[in-house]
C-alpha distance (Angstrom), angle and dihedral (degrees) to the residues before:
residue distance angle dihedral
X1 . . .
X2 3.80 . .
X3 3.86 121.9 .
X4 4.14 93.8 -149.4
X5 3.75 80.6 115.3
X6 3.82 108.4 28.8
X7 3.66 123.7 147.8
X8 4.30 83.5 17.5
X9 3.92 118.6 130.3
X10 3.86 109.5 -157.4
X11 3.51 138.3 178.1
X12 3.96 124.0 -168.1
X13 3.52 123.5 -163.7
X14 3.78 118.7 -140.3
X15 3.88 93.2 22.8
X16 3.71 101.0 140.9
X17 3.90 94.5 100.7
X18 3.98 145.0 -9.4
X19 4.13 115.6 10.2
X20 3.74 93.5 -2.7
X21 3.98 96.6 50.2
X22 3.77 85.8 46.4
X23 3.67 98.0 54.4
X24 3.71 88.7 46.8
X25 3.57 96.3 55.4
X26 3.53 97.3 36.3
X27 4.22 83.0 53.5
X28 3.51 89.2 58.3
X29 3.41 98.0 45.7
X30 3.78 92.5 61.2
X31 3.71 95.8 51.4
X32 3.93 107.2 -77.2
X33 3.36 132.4 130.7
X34 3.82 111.1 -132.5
X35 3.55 143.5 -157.7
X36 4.27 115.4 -159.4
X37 3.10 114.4 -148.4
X38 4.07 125.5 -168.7
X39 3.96 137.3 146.0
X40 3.71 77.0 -114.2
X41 3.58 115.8 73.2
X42 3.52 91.5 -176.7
X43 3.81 97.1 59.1
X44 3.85 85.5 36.5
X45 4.00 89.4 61.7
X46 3.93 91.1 43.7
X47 3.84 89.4 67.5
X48 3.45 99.4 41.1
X49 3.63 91.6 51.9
X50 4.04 82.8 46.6
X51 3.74 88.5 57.0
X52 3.40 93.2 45.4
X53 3.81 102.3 47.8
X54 4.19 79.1 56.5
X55 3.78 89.3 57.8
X56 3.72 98.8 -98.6
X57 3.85 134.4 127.6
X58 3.70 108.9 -117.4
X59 3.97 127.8 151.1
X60 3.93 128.0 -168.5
X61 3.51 127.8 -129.9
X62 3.91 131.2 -179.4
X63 3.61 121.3 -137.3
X64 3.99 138.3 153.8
X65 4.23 90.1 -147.4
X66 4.50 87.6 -154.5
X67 3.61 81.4 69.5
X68 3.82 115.6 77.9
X69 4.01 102.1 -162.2
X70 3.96 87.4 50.3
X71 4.05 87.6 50.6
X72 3.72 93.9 46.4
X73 4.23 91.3 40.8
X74 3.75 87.7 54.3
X75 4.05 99.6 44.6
X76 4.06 84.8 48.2
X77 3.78 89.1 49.7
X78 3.70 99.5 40.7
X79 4.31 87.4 48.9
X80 3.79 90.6 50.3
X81 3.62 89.5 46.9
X82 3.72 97.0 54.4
X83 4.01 111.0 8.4
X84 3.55 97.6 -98.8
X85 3.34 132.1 -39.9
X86 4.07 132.6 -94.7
X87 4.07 99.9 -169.9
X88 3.95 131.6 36.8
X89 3.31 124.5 176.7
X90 3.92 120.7 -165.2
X91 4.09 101.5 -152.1
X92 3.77 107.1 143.2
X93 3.60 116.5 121.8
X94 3.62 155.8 158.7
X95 3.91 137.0 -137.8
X96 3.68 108.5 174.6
X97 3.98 105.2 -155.3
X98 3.60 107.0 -151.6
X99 3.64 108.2 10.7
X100 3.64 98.8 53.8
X101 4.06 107.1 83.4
X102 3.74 153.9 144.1
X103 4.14 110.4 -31.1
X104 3.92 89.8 -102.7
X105 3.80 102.4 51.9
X106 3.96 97.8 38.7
X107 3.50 118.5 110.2
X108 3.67 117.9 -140.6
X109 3.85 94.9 -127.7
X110 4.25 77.7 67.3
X111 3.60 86.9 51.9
X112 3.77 95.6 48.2
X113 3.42 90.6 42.5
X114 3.39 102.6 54.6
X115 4.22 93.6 25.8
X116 4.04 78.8 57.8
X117 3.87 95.7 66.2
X118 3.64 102.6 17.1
X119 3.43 102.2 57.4
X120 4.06 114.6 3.9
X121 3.75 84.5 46.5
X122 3.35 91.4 56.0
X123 3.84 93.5 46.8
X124 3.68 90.9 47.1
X125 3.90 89.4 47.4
X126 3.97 85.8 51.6
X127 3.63 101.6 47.1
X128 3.26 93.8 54.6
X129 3.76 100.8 37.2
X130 4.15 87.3 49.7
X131 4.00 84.9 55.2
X132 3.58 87.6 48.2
X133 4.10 96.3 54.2
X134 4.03 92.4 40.6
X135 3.96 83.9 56.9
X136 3.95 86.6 47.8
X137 3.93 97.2 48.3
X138 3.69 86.0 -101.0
X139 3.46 143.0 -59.3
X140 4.09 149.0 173.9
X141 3.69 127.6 -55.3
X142 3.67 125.5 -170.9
X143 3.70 140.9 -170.4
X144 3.43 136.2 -158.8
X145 3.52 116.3 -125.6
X146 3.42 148.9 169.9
X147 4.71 155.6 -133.3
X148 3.33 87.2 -127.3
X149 3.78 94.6 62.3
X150 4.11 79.2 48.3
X151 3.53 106.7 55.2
X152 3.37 137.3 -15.0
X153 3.53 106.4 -81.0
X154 3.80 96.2 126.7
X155 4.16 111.1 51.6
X156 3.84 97.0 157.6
X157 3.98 82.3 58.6
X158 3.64 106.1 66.3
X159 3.47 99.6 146.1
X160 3.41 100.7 50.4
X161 3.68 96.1 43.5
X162 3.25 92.1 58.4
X163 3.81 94.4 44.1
X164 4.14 93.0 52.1
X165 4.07 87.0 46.0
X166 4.12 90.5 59.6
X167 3.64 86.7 50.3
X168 3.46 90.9 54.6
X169 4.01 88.5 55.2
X170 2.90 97.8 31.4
X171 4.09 89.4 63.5
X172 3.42 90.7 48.0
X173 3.75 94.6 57.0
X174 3.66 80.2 51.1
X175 3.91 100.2 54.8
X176 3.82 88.6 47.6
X177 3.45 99.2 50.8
X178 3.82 106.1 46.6
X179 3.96 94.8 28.8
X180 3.74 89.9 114.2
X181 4.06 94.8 40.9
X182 4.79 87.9 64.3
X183 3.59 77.8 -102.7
X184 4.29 108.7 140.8
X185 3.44 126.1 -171.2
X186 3.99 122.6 -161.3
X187 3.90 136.6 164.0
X188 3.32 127.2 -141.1
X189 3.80 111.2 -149.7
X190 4.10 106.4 -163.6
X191 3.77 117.1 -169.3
X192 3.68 127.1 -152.9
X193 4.17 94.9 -25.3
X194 3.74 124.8 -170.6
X195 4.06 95.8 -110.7
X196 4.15 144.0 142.5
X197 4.11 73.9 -118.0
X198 3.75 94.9 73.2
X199 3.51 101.3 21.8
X200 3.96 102.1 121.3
X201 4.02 82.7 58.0
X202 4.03 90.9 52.4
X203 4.08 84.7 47.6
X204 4.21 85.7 63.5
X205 3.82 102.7 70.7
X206 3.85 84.0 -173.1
X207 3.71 89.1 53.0
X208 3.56 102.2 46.9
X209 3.60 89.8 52.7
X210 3.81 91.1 56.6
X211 3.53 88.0 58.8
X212 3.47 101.4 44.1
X213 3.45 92.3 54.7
X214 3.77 93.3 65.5
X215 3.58 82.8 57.8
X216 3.95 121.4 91.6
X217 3.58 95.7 -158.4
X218 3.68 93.3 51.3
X219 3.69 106.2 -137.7
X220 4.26 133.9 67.8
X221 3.49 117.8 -99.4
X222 3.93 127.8 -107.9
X223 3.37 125.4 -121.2
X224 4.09 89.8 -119.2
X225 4.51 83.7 62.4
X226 3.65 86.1 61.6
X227 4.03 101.7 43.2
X228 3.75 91.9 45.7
X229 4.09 87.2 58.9
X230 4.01 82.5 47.9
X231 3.59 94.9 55.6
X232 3.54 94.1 53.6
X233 3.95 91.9 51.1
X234 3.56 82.5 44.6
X235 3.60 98.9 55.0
X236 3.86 129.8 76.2
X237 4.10 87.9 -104.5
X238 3.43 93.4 79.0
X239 4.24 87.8 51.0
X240 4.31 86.1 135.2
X241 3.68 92.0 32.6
X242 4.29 109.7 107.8
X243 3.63 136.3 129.6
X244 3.45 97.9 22.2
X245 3.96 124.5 122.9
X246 4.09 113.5 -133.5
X247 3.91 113.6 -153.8
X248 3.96 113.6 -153.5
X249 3.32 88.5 178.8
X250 4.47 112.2 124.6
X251 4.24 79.6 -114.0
X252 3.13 99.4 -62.6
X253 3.82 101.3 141.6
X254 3.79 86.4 38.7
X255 3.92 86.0 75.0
């Protein structure tokens, strides 16, 4: 095991499977003690046992983060668990293939939907986690965000552009106002990542190419790209680092 994150007690929302699992185990692989988080408990306890089998110390926790006494249940838990916590990071998220589309033909039960997870999970997952690293003496928070609430590479996803664009503020907002409290903010902008998220666009061979070719590096990114750029933010070497957005992306907003 590493030590980048030794002494560290972190909890990461949506960590049941693709950038959020990695993250987790990647976190407890470089010392920390995690808690995974998921709507599903059952994938939550899958990768804590993971993390266990490898020696770490991991617990699971089940959570829906839309819904506020859930959030607030799980922070409580995770702080009795471990004595507070040190790291949160507010992954969870929805892409809703199919029913998410151009501003004209989207219904607002999409929007809500999506809006619901997206973006008031997040805010849920961030009140509570800043509470959490006030209580600790402060700490690192860290959001997963999103190109497509950059620019507007993604027009058939309205809703969830607009969703990963208010995290991006809404971090911000964040960084500013507890700067002087050894609270940091950071986003985490992944580009087109190997996930179950996308995984009807890496069934279209035809697709996937399209996208990759907006890419300069010429391939997707892995979930392990974007939790090595989390550790960092994670870790005491980014102590001056907060308000900043951090695009794993192969340079593809650099175009």
């Amino acid at each position: 095991m590493g030590d980048r994150l030794a002494g560290k007690r972190a909890l990461v929302t949506g960590a049941g499977s693709g950038i959020g699992r990695a993250v987790a185990l990647r976190f407890a692989v470089e010392g920390a003690r995690v808690v995974v988080l998921d709507v599903s408990g059952d994938t939550a306890d899958l990768v804590a046992a993971e993390i266990r089998a490898s020696g770490g110390d991991a617990r699971a926790a089940a959570a829906d983060v839309a819904v506020e006494d859930q959030v607030a249940a799980a922070f409580a838990a995770a702080t009795e668990a471990y004595g507070g916590l040190d790291v949160v990071v507010a992954n969870a998220g929805v892409q809703l293939f199919g029913a998410d589309a151009l501003v004209h033909e989207l219904d607002a039960d999409v929007w809500d939907r999506t809006h619901a997870v997206n973006l008031r999970g997040a805010f849920l997952t961030c009140k509570y986690g800043v509470r959490a690293l006030l209580a600790a003496g402060g700490g690192s928070l860290i959001c997963t965000g999103s190109p497509t609430g950059l620019f507007g590479g993604a027009p058939n996803f309205t809703a969830y552009s607009a969703s990963k664009a208010g995290v991006h503020g809404m971090a911000r907002a964040i960084a500013v106002g507890y700067a002087d409290r050894g609270v940091r903010c950071n986003v985490v902008v992944p580009g087109f990542t190997a996930t179950p998220l996308v995984s009807e666009i890496f069934a279209d061979p035809e697709h996937t190419s399209q996208i990759l070719a907006t890419v300069p590096m010429r391939r997707p990114g892995q979930p392990e790209d974007v939790a090595a750029t989390m550790v960092f933010l994670a870790s005491d070497e980014a102590e001056y680092v907060t308000g900043a957005l951090f695009c794993v992306d192969g340079g593809q907003t650099a175009v």
